[in-house]
Structures are given as C-alpha cells and as structure tokens.
C-alpha positions in Angstrom: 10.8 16.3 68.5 8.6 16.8 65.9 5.0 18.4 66.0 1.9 16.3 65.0 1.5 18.5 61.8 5.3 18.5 60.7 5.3 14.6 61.2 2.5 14.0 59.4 4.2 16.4 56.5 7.2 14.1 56.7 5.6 11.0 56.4 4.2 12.5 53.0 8.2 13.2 51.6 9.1 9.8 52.7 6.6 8.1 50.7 7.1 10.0 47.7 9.9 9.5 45.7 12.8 12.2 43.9 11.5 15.2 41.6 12.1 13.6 37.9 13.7 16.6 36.9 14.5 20.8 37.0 10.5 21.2 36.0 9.3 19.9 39.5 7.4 17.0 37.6 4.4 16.0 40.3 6.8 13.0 42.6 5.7 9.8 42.5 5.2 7.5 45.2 7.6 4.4 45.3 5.1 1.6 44.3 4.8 -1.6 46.1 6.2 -4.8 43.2 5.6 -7.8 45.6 2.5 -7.6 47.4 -0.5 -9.4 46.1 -3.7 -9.3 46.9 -5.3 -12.7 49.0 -8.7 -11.9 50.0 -11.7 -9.5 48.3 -13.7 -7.2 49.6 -16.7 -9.6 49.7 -14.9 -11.8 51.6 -13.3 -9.1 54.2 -17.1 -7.3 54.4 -18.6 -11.0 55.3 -16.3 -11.5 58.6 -17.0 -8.1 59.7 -18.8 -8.7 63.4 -20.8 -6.9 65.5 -18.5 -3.8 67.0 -14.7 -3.5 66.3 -12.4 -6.0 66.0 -8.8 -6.1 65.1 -7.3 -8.1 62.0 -5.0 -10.6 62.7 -4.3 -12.4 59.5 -2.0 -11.7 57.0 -4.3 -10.6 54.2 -3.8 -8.2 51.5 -6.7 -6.2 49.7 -6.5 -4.3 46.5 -8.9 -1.6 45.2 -9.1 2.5 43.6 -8.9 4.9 45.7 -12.3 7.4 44.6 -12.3 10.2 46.9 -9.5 13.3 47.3 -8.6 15.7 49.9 -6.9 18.4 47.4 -10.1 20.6 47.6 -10.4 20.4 51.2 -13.7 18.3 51.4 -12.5 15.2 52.4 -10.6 15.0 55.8 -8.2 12.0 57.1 -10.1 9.7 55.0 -9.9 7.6 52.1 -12.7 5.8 50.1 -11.4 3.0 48.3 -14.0 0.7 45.7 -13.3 -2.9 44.8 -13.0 -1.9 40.9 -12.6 1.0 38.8 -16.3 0.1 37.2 -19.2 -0.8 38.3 -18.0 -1.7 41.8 -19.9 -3.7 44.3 -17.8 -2.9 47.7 -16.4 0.1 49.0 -14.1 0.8 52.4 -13.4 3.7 54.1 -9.8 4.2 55.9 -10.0 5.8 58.4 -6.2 7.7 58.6 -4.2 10.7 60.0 -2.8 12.2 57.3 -3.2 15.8 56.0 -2.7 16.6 51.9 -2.8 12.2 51.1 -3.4 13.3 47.5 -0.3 13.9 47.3 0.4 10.3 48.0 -2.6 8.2 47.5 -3.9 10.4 44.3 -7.9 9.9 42.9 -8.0 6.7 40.4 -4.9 5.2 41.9 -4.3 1.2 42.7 -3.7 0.6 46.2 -2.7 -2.2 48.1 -3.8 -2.6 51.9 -2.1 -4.7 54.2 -4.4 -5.5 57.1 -2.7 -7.7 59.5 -3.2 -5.4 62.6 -5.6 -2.8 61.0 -9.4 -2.3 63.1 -12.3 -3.4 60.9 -15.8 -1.8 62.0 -18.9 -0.8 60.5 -20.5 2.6 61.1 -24.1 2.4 59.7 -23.7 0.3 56.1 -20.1 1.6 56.0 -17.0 -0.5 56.3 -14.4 1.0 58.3 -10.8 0.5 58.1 -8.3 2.1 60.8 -6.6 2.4 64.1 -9.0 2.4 67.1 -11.1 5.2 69.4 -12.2 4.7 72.6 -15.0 7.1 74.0 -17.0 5.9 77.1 -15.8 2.6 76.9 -17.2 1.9 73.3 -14.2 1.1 70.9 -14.6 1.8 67.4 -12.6 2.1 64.3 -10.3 5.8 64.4 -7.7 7.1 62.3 -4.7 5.3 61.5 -1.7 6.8 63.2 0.3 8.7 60.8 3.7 6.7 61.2 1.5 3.6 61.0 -0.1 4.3 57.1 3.3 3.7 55.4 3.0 -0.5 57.1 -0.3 -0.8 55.5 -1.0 1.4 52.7 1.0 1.2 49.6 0.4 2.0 45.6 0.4 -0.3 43.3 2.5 -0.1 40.1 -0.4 -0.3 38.2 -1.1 2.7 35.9 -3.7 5.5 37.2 -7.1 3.9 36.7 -10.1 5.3 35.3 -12.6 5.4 37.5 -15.7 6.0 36.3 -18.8 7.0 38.5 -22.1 4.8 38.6 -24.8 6.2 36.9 -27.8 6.2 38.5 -30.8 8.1 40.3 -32.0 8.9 43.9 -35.1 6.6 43.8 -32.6 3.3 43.2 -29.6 4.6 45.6 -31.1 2.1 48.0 -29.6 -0.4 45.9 -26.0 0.6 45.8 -23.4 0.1 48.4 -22.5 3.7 51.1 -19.3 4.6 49.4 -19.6 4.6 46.0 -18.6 7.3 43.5 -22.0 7.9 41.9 -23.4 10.3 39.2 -26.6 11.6 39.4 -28.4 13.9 36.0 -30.6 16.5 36.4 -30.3 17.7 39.4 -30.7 21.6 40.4 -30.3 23.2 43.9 -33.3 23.7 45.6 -34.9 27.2 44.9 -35.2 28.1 48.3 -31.0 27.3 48.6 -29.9 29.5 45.7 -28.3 32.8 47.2 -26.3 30.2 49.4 -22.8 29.1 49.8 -21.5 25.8 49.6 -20.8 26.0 53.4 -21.3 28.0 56.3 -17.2 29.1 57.7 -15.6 25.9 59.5 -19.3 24.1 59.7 -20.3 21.0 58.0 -23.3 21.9 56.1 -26.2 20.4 54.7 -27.7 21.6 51.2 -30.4 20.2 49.1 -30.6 19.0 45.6 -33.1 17.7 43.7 -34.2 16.4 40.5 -37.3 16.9 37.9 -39.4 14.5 39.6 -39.2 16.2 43.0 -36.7 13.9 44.3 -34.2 15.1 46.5 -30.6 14.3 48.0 -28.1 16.1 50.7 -25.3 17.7 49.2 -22.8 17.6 52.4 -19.8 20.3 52.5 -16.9 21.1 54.9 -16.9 24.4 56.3 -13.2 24.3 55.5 -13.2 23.3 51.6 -11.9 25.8 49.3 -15.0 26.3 47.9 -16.4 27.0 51.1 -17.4 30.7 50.3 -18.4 29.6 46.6 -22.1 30.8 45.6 -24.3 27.4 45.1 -25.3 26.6 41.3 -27.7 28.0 39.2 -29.3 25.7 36.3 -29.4 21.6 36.3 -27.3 19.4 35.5 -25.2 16.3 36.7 -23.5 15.6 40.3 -20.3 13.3 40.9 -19.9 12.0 44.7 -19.2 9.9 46.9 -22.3 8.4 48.5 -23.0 8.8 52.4 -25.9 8.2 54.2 -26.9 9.9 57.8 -29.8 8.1 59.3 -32.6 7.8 56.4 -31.2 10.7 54.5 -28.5 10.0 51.6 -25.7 12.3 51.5 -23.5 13.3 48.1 -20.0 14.6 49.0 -18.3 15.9 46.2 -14.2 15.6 45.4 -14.1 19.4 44.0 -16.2 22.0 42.0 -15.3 20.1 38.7 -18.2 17.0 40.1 -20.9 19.9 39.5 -21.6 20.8 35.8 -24.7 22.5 35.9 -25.1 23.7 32.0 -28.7 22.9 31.4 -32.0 25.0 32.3 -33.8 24.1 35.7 -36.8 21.8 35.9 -40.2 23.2 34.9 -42.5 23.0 37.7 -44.7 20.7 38.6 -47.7 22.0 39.2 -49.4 19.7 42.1 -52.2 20.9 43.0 -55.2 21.7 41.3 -58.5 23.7 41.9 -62.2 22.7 40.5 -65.6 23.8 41.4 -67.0 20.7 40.1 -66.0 19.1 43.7 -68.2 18.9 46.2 -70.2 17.6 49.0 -73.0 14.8 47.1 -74.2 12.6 50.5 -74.4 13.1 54.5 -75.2 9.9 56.5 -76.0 9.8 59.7 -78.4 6.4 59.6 -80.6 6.3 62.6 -79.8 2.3 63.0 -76.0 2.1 63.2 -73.9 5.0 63.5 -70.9 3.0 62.8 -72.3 3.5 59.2 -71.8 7.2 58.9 -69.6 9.0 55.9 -69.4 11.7 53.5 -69.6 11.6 49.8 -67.8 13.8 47.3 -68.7 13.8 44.0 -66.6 15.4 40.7 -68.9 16.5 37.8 -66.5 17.2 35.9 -65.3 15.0 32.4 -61.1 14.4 34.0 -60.1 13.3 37.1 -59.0 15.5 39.4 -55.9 14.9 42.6 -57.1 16.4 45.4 -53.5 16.7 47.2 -53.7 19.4 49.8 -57.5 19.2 49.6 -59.2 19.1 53.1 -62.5 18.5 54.5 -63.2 20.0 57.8 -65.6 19.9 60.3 -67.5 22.8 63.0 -68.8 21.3 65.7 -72.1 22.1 66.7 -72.3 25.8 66.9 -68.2 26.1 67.1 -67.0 28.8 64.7 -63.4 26.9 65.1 -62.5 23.7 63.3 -62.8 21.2 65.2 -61.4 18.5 62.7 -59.7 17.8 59.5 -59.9 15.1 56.8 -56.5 15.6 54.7 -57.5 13.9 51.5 -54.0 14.5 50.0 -53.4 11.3 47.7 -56.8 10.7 46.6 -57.4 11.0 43.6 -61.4 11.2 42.3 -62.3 9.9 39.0 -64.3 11.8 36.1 -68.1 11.5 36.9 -67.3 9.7 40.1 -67.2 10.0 43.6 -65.3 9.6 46.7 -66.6 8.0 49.7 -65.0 8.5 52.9 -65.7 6.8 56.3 -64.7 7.1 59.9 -64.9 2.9 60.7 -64.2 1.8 57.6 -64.5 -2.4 59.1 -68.6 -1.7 59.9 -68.8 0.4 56.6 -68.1 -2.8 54.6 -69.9 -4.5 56.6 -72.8 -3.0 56.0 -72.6 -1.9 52.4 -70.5 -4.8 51.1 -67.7 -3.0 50.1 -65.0 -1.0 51.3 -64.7 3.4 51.5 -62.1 4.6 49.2 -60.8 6.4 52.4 -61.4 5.0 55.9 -60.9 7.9 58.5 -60.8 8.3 61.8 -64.0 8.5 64.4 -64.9 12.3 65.7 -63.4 13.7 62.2 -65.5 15.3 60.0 -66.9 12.2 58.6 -68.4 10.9 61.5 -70.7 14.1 62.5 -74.2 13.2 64.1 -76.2 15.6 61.8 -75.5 18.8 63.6 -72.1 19.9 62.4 -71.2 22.0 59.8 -68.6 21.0 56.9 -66.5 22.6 54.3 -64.8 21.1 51.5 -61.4 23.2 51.2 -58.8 23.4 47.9 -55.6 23.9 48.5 -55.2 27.3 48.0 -57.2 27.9 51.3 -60.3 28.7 49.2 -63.8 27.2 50.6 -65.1 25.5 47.5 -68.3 23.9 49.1 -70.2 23.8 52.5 -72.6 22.0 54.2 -74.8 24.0 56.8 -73.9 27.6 58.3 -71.1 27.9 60.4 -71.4 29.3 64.0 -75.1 27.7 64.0 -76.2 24.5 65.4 -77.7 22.3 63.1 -80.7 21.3 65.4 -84.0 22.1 64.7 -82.8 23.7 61.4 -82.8 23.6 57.7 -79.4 21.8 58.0 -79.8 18.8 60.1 -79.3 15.2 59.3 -79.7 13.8 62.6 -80.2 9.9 62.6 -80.9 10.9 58.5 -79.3 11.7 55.6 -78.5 15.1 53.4 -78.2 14.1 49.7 -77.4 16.8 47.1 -80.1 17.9 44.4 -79.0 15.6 41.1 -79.5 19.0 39.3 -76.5 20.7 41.5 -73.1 19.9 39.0 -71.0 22.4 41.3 -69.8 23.1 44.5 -71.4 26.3 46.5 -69.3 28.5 49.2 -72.3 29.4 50.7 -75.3 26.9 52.2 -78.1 26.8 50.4 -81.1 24.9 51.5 -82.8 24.6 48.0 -79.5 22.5 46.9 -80.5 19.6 49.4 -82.9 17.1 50.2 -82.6 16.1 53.9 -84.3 13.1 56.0 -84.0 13.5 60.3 -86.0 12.9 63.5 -87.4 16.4 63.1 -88.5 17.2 60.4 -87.9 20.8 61.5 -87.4 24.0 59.1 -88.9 22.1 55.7 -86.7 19.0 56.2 -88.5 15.6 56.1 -88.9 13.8 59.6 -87.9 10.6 58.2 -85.0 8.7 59.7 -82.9 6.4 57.4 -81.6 3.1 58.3 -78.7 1.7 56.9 -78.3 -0.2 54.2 -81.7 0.5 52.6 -82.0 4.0 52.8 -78.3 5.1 51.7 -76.4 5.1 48.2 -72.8 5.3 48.9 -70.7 5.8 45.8 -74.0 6.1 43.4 -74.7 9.5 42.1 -78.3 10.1 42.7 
C-alpha cells in the first residue's frame, strides 16, 4: 500500500514519459492529440453560482498554465490564464500534487476535462477541484491525486510564451485575481529591508511600494527556497501572480528570477511642509447664532502651502490638556488666501451664502464660545500660532471673544507661538482687559474668507 507522498510521486512518473536518451534530457509528459476544447473561460466563469457545485457536462477547457511550484512558493495549486497575452480569465486548480512542474511546467498548454470537477469561487477567484467539507460548508478542495491524470492533460502545443501584463497598483482593480502581472518601480519598504522573504514555515506578508507611495503585499511561503533569502535592496520590476486578501492585493512570485531590482530607490517625497506665514486671521463667536461660529486661517505667503499633518487644537477653558483636534490633513491653502473652517457647515452657508472650505464637527476647536484657547500645530509638532494663553480662562481677559469676534491686526503677515494682545482686535459682552464690549451679529459683523 502505498503512502500519500509515494503515490503522489508515482502519479508524477506515470504521466511523464521515457528519458530521451543517456543525458537524462528533462522527460516529457505524453500530450493529449484528441481533446478539444468546447467551452471558454467566459463562458465556464458566467455559470459559476452561488457556493460549490459540481460539473456535469462534458466540457473541455484550454489555457497556460502561469504559476510554478519548483521554488516552493506555490503549493497544490495551479493558475491557469485563458491566453498567453493579454488574458482576460484566470482559474485556479485546486490539486494534490507535490513537484507538478515536473508535469504541468510554467508556459505550458493544458487541456482540462471538467465533467465531474467542483467549480467555486473564493473571493473574485475561480476555483477548480475536488471538494472540502468543514462545518457543513462545501467548497472547492484539492483534486485527489489519482484523480488529476482524468482531467488534466498537456497539449501538444509547443511551450508558450507567456508574457506578464504590464501594469501598476492604482489600475489592478481592473484586472482579473489570477493574472501574471508585472509591476516597475517598485522597492521594499524601508522599514522591511534587513528582512527575509519569510519567517521559517509561516506565510508572510511583506510590503512593496512604488515612487508615488503606492503599495502592494508581496506574499511568501515559509517553506520556499528562498525562505531565508535577505529582501531586495534598490527598485526595480516584480513578476506575480495576482491575489487579493480582503481589500489588500497580494503579488506571489514564481522564483527569485520575478524580482530584478537593478535601479536606485525612489527619492522621497517630502509631504509635509512647515511655514510661519500660517496662522490664525478670524475668531467668531457671533452673539446672534452660534451655529455661525468658525476659524479662519490665513497664508501670507506668495505659494500655496499643504497642510497634511497640520492640526488645530483646542484648551478648554482653563484646561492645560487638549481637549480637541481639527486634522486639516488634505487641505490645501492658497497663496494670499485663506481657509475657513466650520463646525455646522449647513447654518454656515446659510448664513454667509456660501459653503466653509472645511465643515467640522461641533465641540472641536472651531466651535469654542470665546473662552478657549487654540493653537495652530505643523506637523513636526512645532506650535506655529496661538490664540489666548493656555491654562487661563478667557473670561474677563484680554483674550475673549465671547458672543464676538477676535480678528488679526492686517499688519500681522506671520504666525506667533506666543499670545500677544497687541496682534488682535477683539469685540465681546465685556469689554474687559482693553477688549471692545461690542457683540457681533452674524452676517453683518463677520468677514469669512476676506483678509481684513
């Protein structure tokens, strides 16, 4: 009685055919002369239902077989594309057989006879095998290894080229799971180098990523033979097959010949930017509608400036903690201009006749009632400008806005880390320490997105 393993290593010899000659030429597989194909991928993929189901026709598929398990990376499986270029459907075959290069090698025509194959979908991914129960759900499993030589056979077609689709990681949502893809300028993230492929007998998860900060899984067995194999250095291109594990696309590669990284890494992108010529222009508070209330930035300088990673944040009353945070990450405020943000952005255009460039919500640091304390923030962590004196309740002092408004002097042009009265003209209910008691009603008494 044979053993799983030694079975599985005979049906390997007795689907390959006599050593040519006395130099141990690579056997050949005897090669199937009268099946024909009858049905395409398209049509196979469009009577795939819900769940597994068993074929019961007798159909014939043809297609290239793209993957290879000679490295180690690829385990009783076999992904097989509709053409050798440019393909538009892929299966997967599920199967039980150890070393199938030998067999079924990379490029090769094969021929698939389904009649009384499983047919499933896992994900986006056609499946083609025997069946695996598990908790009463059936799905499609691995093909029994004395089963493959009733449905798989080569064609006597020569070795195909198959060539991989060129593409990149923004557009793989347009391609089919299972397609031997090539992907340029990609690097290994910095923060991987030092790595190996694989962590011992683990599937593991490395990233790649290309000049425009793109990135992609690069999915390894913990049993390849490159396994141990120091990632990458340098940029260059990466030939895979394409997987996909939730939201996150996944590139297996065949070998270590799919990486040729020959070319010098990306320069960085530098994404965030620091300016003094940002800060705080208007405070509203008015005393008629506090649905009204925002904050007004203002950039001085003569370029535009992104303030990803920029935050404005907020001390309540006399809190020396933050109490709440404005990320303004993905604004982006123009030369001379400003940015007006606001915590009900519906009343705000209602009032003002016309929209905030960024509606917030209510209790952040746009929607204080003139007591709070604010700092603008770059995203280094470095307070660029303040509004009022942390640790200090704004009421009954030079810093409240109450029911008002706190509009910067048109000769400041730069932001200042540390509150100065002198920089500010402020209206409130008060009229305490040198402000003006002089509530201001909304629309009337506010400029919103007007320099003063």
């Amino acid at each position: 009685m044979y053993s799983k393993k030694a079975c599985g290593t005979l049906i390997v010899m007795l689907m390959l055919g006599c050593v040519k000659d006395s130099n141990f030429d690579t056997p050949k597989q005897d090669c199937a002369t009268t099946l024909q194909a009858n049905i395409s991928f398209a049509e196979l993929e469009a009577m795939v239902l819900d769940g597994t189901s068993q074929i019961y026709e007798d159909w014939v598929i043809e297609g290239y077989i793209t993957s290879s398990d000679k490295a180690g990376n690829f385990f009783n499986e076999l992904y097989v594309q509709n053409r050798p270029v440019s393909p538009t459907h892929t299966i997967q075959i599920e199967m039980d057989l150890r070393e199938s290069h030998l067999v079924f090698e990379q490029g090769s025509k094969i021929l698939i006879k389904l009649k009384g194959l499983y047919i499933g979908k896992s994900g986006d991914m056609v499946k083609l095998g025997g069946t695996f129960s598990a908790f009463g759900n059936v799905s499609v499993g691995r093909l029994p290894t004395l089963k493959i030589p009733e449905h798989l056979f080569s064609a006597c077609d020569d070795k195909a080229v198959v060539q991989p689709m060129l593409t990149t990681i923004p557009q793989l949502d347009s391609l089919t799971l299972g397609t031997l893809i090539q992907l340029d300028s990609l690097e290994v993230l910095e923060g991987e180098l030092g790595n190996t492929f694989a962590e011992k007998e683990m599937d593991t998860e490395r990233k790649l990523k290309d000049c425009e900060e793109n990135e992609i899984i690069m999915l390894s067995s913990g049993y390849s033979d490159f396994q141990a194999e120091l990632l990458p250095e340098g940029n260059g291109s990466v030939t895979g097959i394409l997987q996909k594990d939730g939201l996150d696309y996944q590139l297996i590669i065949r070998d270590l010949s799919d990486i040729d990284f020959t070319n010098e890494r990306c320069p960085e992108i530098i994404t965030e930017f620091t300016s003094t010529n940002i800060f705080i222009s208007e405070l509203a508070d008015p005393n008629n509608n506090s649905g009204a209330r925002f904050v007004e930035l203002y950039n001085s300088a003569s370029e535009p400036l992104d303030l990803n990673l920029w935050t404005l944040r907020r001390y309540t009353n006399a809190n020396t903690e933050v109490g709440s945070t404005i990320d303004l990450s993905g604004q982006i405020i123009a030369a001379n201009g400003t940015l007006v943000i606001s915590p009900n952005a519906t009343e705000f255009e209602l009032v003002f006749g016309f929209p905030p460039d960024l509606g917030v919500s209510t209790n952040s640091p746009a929607d204080s009632n003139g007591d709070d304390n604010l700092e603008l923030v770059d995203p280094f962590g470095t307070v660029i400008d303040v509004f009022g004196i942390v640790g200090e309740d704004g009421s009954g002092t030079n810093h409240e806005f109450e029911d008002g408004r706190a509009i910067r002097n048109p000769n400041i042009t730069e932001g200042n880390p540390t509150y100065t009265f002198e920089e500010w003209t402020i209206f409130n209910d008060t009229g305490d320490a040198g402000t003006a008691k002089l509530p201001q009603n909304a629309p009337e008494d506010f400029t919103p997105g007007v320099r003063d």
